[in-house]
N, C-alpha and C positions, 0 to 999 in steps of 0.2 A: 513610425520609424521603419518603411517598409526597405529590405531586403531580399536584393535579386536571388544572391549567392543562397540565402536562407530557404526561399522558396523551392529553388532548384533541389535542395538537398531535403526539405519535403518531400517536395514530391519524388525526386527517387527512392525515398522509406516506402511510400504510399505503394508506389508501380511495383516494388520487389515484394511487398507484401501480398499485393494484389495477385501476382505471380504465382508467389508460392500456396495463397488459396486455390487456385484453379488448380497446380499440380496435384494438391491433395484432395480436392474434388473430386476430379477420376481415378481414386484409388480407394475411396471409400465404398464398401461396398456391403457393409454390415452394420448393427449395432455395435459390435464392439468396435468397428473403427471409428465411429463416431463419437463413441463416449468415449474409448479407451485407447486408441490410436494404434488399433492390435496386437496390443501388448509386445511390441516389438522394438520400441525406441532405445537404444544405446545409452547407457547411463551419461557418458562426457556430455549426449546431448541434452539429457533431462539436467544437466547441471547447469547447462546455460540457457535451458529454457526458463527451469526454476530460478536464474537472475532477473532474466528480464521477467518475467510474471511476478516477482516481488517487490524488484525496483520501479517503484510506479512513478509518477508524476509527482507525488507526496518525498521520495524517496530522490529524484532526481532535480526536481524545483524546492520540492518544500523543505529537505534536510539542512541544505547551506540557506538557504531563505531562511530558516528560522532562526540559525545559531546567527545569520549576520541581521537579524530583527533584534534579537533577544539574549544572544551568549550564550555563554554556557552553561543556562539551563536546558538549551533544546539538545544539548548535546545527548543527554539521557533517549533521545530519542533514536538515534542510530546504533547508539550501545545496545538498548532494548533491541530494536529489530535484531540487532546480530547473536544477541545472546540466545535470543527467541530460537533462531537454527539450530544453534547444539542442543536443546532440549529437545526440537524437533526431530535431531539421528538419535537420542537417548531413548525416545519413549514413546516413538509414533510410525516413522518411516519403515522399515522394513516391515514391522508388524501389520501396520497397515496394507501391506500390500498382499501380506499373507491370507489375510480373513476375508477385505471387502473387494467391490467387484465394481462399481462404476461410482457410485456417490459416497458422499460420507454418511447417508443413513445405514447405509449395508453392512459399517462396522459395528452397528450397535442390533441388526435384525439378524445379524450371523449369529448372535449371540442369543439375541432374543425373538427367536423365531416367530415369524404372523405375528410384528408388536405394529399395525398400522399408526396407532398412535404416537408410536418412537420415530415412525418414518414421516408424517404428515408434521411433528413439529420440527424434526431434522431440517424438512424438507423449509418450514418457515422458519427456520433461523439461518439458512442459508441466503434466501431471499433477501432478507433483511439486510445482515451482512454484507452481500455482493453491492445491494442497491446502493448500501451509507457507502463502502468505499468507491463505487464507481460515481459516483457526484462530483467525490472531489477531481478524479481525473476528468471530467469532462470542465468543471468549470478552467484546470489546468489547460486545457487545449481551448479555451475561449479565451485567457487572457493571452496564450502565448501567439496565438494564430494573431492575435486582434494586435498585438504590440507588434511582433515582428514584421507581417506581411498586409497590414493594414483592412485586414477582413472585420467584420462585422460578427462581435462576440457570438451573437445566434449561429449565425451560417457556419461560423470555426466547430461549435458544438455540433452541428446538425449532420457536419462532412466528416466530421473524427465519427460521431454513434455512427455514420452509413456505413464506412468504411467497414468496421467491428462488426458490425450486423452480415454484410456479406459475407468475411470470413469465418465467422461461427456458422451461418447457416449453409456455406459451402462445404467444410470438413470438418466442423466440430472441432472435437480439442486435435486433433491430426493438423490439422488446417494451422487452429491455432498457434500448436508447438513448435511447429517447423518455421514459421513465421516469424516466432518470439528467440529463437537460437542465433537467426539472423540480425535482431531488431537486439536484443544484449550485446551484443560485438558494436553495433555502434551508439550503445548509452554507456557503455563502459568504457572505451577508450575515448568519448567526448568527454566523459568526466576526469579521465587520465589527463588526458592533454592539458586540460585547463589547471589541474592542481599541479604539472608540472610547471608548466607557463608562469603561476604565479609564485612559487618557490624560485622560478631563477628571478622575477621581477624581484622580491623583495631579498632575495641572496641569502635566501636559508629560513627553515623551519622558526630558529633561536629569532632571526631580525623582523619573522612576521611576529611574534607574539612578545617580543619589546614592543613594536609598534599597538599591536591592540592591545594592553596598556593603559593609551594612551585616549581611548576612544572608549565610551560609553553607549550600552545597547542604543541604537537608534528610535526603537520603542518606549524607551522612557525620556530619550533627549528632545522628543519631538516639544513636551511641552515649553522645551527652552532656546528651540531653534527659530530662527529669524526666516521667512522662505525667502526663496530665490529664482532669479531665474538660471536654468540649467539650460544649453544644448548638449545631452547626452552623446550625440552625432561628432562633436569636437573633442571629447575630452581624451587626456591619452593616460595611463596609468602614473605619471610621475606628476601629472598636475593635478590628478584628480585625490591624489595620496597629499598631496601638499595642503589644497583648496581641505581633502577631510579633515586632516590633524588640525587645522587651522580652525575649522567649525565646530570640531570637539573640547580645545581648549577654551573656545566663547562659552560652551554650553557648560562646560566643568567650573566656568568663573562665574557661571551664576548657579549652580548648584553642585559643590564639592564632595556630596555626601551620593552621587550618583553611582552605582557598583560598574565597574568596567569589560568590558566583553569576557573577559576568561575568568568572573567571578559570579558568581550564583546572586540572585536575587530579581531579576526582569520578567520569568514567567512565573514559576511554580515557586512563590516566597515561602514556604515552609516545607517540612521534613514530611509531613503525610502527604501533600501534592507532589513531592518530588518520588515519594515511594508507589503513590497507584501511577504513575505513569509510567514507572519503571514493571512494577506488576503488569501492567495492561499491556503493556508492550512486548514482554515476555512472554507472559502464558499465551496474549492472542497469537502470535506465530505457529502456537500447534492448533491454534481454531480455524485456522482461516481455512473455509473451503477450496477455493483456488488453488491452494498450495498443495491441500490433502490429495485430492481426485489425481495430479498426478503421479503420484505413486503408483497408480494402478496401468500406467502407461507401458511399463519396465516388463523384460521377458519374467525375473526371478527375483524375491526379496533383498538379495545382494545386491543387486542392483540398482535398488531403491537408497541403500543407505552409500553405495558409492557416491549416488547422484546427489545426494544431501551433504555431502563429504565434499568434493565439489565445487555444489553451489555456495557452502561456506566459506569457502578462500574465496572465489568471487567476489560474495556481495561483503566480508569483511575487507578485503581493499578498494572494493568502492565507496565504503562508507569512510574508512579510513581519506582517503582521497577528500570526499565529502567534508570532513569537519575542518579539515586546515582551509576547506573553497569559501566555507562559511563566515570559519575568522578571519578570512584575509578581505571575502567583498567587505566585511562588516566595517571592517578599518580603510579597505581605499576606493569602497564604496559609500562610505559613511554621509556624507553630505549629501547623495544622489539619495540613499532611499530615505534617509530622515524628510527631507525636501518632498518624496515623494506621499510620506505621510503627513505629512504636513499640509500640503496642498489637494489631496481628497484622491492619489493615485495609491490607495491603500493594496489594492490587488496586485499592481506593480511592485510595489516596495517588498510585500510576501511571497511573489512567484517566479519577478524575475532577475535578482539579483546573480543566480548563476551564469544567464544569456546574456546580460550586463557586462559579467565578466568576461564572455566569452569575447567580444568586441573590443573592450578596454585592454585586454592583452593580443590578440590575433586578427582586430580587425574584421571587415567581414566573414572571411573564411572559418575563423574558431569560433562566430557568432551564428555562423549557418552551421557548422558541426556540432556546437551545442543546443542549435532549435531543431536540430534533427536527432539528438541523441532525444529531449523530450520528446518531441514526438516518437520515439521511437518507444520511450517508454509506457505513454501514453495509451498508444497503441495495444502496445504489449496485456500489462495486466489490465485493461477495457473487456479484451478477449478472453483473459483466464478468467474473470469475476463473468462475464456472461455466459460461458463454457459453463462453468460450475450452475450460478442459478439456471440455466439452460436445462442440462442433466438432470439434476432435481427434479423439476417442475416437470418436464418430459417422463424420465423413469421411475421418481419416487411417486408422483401424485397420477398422473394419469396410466402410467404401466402397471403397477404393482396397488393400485388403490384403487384408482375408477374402474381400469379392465380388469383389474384382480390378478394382473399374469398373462393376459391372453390376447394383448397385442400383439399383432402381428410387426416383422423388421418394418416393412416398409410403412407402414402405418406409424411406428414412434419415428420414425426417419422425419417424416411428414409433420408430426409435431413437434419433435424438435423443434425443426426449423421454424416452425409458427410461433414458438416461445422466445427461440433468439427473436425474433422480429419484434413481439410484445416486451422480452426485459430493453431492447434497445430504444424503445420507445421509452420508457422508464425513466432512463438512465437520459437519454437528451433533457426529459424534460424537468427531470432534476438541475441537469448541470445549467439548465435559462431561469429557473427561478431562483435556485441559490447561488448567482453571480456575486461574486466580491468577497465569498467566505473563503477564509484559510485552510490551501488545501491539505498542508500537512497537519492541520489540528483537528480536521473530519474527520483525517483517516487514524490519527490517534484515535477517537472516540469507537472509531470503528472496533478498532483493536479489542478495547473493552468489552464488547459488545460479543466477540466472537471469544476473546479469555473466558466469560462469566458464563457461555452457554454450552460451545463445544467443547475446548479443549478440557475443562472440571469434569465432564461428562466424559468423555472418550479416555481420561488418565484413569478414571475409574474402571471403565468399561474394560479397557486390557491390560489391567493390573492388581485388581481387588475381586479376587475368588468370593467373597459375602456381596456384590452389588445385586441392585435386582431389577428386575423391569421397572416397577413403581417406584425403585432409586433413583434410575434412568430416565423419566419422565420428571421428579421431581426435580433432582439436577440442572438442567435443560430450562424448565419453566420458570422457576425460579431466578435460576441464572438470568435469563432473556430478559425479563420482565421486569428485574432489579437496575439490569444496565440498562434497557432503554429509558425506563423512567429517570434516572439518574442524567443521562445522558438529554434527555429533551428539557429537563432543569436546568441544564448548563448551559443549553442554549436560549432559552427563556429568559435567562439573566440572575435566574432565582439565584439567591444567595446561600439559602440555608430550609429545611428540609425539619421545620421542627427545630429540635435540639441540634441536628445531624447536618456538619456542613455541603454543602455541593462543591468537589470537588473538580477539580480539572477534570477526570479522568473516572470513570467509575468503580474500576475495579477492586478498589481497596474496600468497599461495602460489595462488590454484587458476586467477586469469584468466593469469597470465604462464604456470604449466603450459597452459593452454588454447591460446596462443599456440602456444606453442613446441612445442607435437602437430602443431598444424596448419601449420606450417610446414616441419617435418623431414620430415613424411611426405607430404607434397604435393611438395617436394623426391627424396624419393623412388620418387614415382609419377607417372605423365603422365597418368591419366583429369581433363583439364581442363573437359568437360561443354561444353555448347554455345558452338559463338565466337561464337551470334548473341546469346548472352544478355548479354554487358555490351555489346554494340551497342546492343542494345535500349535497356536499364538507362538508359546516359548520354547519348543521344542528344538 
């Protein structure tokens, strides 16, 4: 289904990004503008950097793709992200910004001074982290590219990592930030447009959710839907609302007992699946690297929680926006993606149901400003998730571990850049081998992944005067090692764990293990690390 209009509005995200990396190319002229973006950025800016660095591909395709797959179980998924932020102004942002210096190992080495081992696993659970969620944005930019403008899944992945790869290795997170401020203004108002669009098409909030009602998750109707064939290219919103309701009463007359879009029961069928998702989704918001490392960007800690202030009005009316985009494709997109699961276009039916819409209500134009708001998201957090394991891998392992301190600027400059080039190699060749996975349900996993290692750790870390280095390690490891295992169960198909089910989501076994590591053996050891450092912290 290739589109002119779509391309063009590609690639002007592409050229304005590209842009803005050269700008901040020649102003980079240190480590700290590389990591840190010389602590000079204006909070309104870090608040719409912090959208778009949050709102990824998962966030801008997978949020309405999954409630219009699945209902309103996915809903708990943009609740969780949003709720994730006010934890994050309550108990992480400004303080963060107080203590560490370039990564998120530095909040736990301010604390615990010379702990190489806090920073080398820091440093590998950020890695991890960045890799799972950036998989799913690239396989996001291989089916969108490859639907939209008829490119070839590989080459879509290969030209989004290039792109990412230049501007981190150009300005680092500088590059990146300035970049991402621009690239939220148009994932934000692409997602506006369209949830107004479809509010005036069905003539109010109340007559979209009479209507879905009347429509059952497309992920359970597939096994009772007939396929068909579709020209997606013809259909217009009032035939294709008609053609759905009509497909959903066939699939209701042969199974009446199926739960309907605004009723629970299509993903997570019980009360523990529905609770660690909601966990993981929460607590990882103050894990996720990407998100942390900006903090450190801000002249002054006030600063830091302006900008978290902020970016919660943001991304909670994007997301708001989001779940009306999701029940409304799901009811007058209903017969389009079930068909599309149906018929073996599985990746379509999960990613592109918002660009769908985009077209169905605005034709090509709102179909090019909606593959240009992904891409722009895309874009977006590719470069914060590379920025962070960038940083990392550059300052914690080879600055402060192999040279011990005694890199020279121009020398981590140099690697730097040599890291972004290996994590983007990474990251493409993730997103060519796991084509066709769901991209909002990796970067759930992800979530877990960074709840169960960082956030358990760093709540401790500046807020529990008794933690201790060896609580801090145990913490950390625990956590990690619980959620990945859990986490490659679930994708293995495994069912069950022993006695112990495998749930959707891991965190409801690996952040309470996380916990409870770091308490027993902080309890058991007295290295409580400096008493200037929560003076400092809460002062």
């Amino acid at each position: 289904m290739f589109s002119v209009v779509a391309l063009i509005m590609v690639i002007i995200v592409a050229i304005v990004t590209m842009g803005i990396a050269w700008w901040s190319y020649r102003r980079v002229r240190s480590v700290q503008d590389f990591y840190a973006a010389g602590r000079s950025v204006p909070w309104i800016l870090i608040a719409w950097a912090l959208t778009s660095n949050y709102l990824s591909a998962a966030s801008f395709l997978g949020v309405a793709g999954g409630i219009s797959n699945f209902g309103l179980d996915r809903v708990w998924d943009p609740i969780g992200y949003f709720a994730g932020w006010v934890l994050v102004l309550l108990v992480a942002a400004e303080y963060i910004r107080k203590v560490g210096k370039f990564t998120v190992a530095d909040i736990l080495t301010e604390r615990f001074s010379g702990a190489p081992e806090l920073r080398a696993l820091a440093m590998i659970a950020t890695v991890i982290i960045s890799v799972f969620y950036m998989i799913p944005q690239m396989i996001g930019a291989g089916s969108l590219m490859s639907l939209l403008l008829d490119w070839p899944y590989h080459v879509a992945v290969v030209v989004v990592g290039a792109i990412v790869v230049l501007v981190v290795m150009l300005g680092g997170i500088r590059s990146t930030l300035y970049s991402q401020v621009f690239q939220a203004l148009v994932l934000w108002f692409s997602m506006l447009l369209i949830f107004a669009a479809y509010m005036v098409a069905f003539g109010g909030p109340s007559n979209l959710l009479e209507s879905s009602w009347k429509v059952p998750p497309p992920a359970l109707a597939k096994k009772y839907f007939e396929p068909k064939e579709i020209d997606v290219n013809q259909i217009t919103f009032r035939t294709a609302l008609q053609e759905s309701l009509k497909a959903a009463e066939e699939v209701l007359q042969k199974n009446p007992e199926l739960p309907r879009l605004p009723q629970p029961g299509a993903f997570a069928r019980d009360v523990w699946n529905q609770f660690s998702l909601a966990l993981g989704i929460i607590m990882g918001t103050v894990g996720l690297p990407h998100v942390l490392v900006y903090f450190y960007t801000v002249p002054k800690p006030s600063d830091a929680r302006k900008g978290t202030v902020g970016a919660i009005f943001n991304i909670g009316l994007f997301y708001l926006f989001s779940i009306f985009v999701g029940f409304a494709a799901g009811t007058a997109l209903f017969y389009v993606i079930t068909n599309w699961l149906v018929t073996g276009y599985v990746p379509w039916a999960k990613n592109m149901p918002v660009v769908m819409s985009g077209k169905l209500l605005g034709g090509e134009l709102l179909m090019g400003l909606a593959a240009a708001g992904a891409f722009a998201a895309i874009l977006s957090t590719v470069g914060g998730l590379m920025v962070a394991a960038t940083n990392s891998v550059a300052y914690d392992l080879y600055a402060n571990i192999v040279r011990k301190g005694k890199a020279s600027e121009e020398e981590q400059l140099f690697v730097a850049r040599l890291v972004a080039l290996g994590v983007g190699a990474v990251a493409i060749v993730g997103g060519l081998l796991l084509k066709g996975f769901d991209v909002s349900y990796l970067v759930v996993l992800a979530f877990g992944i960074a709840a169960s290692s960082f956030a358990t750790t760093l709540i401790m870390n500046l807020w529990w005067d008794k933690f201790t280095r060896s609580g801090a390690v145990a913490s950390m490891l625990v956590g990690l090692l619980t959620s990945v295992l859990f986490v490659l169960l679930r994708l293995s198909g495994t069912k069950a764990l022993g006695p112990i089910p495998v749930l959707v989501q891991p965190a409801l076994y690996s952040v309470p293990a996380s916990f409870i590591a770091g308490i027993v053996v902080s309890k058991l050891t007295s290295d409580t690390g400096s008493e200037e450092f929560l003076k400092k912290l809460h002062s």
